[in-house]
N, C-alpha and C positions, 0 to 999 in steps of 0.2 A: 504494500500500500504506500510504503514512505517513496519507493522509488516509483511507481506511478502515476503519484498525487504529488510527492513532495511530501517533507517531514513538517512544513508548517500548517499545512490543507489538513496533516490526518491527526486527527484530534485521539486520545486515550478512547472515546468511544467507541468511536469506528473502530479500532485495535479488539476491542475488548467484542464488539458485536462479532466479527469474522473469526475472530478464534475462541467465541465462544464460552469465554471464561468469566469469571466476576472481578469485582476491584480489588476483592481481596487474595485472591491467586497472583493477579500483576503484580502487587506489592507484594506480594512472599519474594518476589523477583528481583523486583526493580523499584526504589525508591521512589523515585520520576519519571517523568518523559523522557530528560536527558539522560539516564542512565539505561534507559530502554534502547533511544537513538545509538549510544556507545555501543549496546551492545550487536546492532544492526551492522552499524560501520566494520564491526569487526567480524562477522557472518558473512557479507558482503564479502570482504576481501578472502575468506575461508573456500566462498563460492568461485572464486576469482583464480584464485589458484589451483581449484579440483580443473576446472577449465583448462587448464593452462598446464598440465604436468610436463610439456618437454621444459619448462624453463628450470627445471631441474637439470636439464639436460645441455644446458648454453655454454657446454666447456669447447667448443671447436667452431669452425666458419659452419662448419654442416648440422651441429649441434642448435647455432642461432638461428639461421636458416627453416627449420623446422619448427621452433616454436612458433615463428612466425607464420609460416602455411597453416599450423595448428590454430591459432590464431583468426586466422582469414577461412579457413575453414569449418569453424565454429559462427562466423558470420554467415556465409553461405549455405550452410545448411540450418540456421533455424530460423529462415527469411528474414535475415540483418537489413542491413544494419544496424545496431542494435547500440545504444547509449551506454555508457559504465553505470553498472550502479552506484559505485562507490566518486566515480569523477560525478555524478549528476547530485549526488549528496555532498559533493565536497563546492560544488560549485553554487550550491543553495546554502552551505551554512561555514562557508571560508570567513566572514566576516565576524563569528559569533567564539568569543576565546573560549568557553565552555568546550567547544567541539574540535579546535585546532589541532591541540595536542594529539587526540586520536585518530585525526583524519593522518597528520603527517607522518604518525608510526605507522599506521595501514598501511600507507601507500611505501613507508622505506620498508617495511615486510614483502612487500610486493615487489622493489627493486632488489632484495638482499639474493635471490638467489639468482638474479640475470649477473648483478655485480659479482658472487661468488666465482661464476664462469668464466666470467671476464677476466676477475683478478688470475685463473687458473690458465688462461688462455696466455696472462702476460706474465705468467711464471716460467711458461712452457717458450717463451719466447717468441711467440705469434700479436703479439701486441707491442710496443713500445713500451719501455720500462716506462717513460713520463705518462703512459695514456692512466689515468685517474677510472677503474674501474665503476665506483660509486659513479660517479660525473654520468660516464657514458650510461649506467642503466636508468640513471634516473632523465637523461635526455631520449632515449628510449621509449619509456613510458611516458612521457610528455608527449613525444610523438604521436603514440601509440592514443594517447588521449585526444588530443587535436584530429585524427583521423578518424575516432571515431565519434566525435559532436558533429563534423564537416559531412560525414558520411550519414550520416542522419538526419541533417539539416538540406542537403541536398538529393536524399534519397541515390545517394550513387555509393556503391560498395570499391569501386576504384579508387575513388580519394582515400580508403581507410588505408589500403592497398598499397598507395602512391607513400603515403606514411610512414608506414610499415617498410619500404624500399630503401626510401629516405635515413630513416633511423638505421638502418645497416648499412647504409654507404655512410654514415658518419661513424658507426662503429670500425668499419675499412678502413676507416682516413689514419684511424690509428695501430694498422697495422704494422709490426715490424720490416723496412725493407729486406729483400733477401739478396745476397752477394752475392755475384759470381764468382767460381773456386778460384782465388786467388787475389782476389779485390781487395782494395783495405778496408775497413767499415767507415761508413761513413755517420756524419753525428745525423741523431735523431734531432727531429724539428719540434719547438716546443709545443 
């Protein structure tokens, strides 16, 4: 309902009539609204990652590559384009400090396993010692966010697409060059 309506449209009522419960079940729960909200925000991002299981898998070019399709194949197959729940809640209550701090750890829950891959990608030497692991997945998911408001707004699944492309050519940019046998190395750019 919150992602439908929005968390300020959907009143404890409404909450309470579709699941059926009384006021005093919700509050065996949850204190308030906003601890109810918190606990959305982070179901949301629970959901977001069942979704998403190759990004466990973001250790290689083929390993990114594939979340990715995972990703855009998740749109395509349940007539997407389809809005984040968590970027559509974050984007409704970014202004309000009650809710900030949990929206931010979400969403770095959400970047910590593409950065994982990342950091293991520039252990392995396929990234640039300077490329900032964190940096890059959280530009990623930015991306990834922007492609899918655009793609929804415009009713075109190619912009999420376009996005999605994008964000891996800037994760390329920070690839390691590789020598010819015998070259000297040359300095990485910052």
């Amino acid at each position: 309902m919150m992602y439908d309506r929005g968390v300020a449209a959907t009143g404890l009522d409404d909450i309470l009539a579709a699941a059926g419960c009384g006021k005093s079940q919700l509050y065996h729960y949850f204190a308030d609204k906003s601890e109810l909200v918190r606990a959305v925000i982070d179901r949301q991002l629970e959901l977001i990652l069942e979704y998403q299981p190759g990004i466990y898998e973001t250790r290689s070019w083929a390993g990114l590559r594939r979340w990715a399709d995972q990703i855009l194949r998740e749109h395509d197959d349940q007539g997407g384009p389809y809005a984040c729940p968590l970027g559509s809640m974050a984007a409704e209550l970014k202004n309000d400090p009650a809710y900030r701090p949990g929206l931010d750890a979400a969403f770095r829950r959400w970047e910590e396993p593409l950065a994982q891959g990342l950091a293991a990608m520039r252990a392995r030497g396929q990234l640039r010692p300077q490329a900032d692991p964190e940096r890059l997945a959280r530009t990623a998911i930015a991306a990834l966010q922007g492609g899918m408001l655009l793609a929804r707004v415009h009713d075109d699944k190619q912009l999420l697409a376009d996005a999605v492309d994008v964000a891996l050519l800037a994760i390329r940019s920070k690839a390691a060059r590789r020598r010819a046998v015998g070259e000297a190395p040359m300095p990485d750019r910052p």
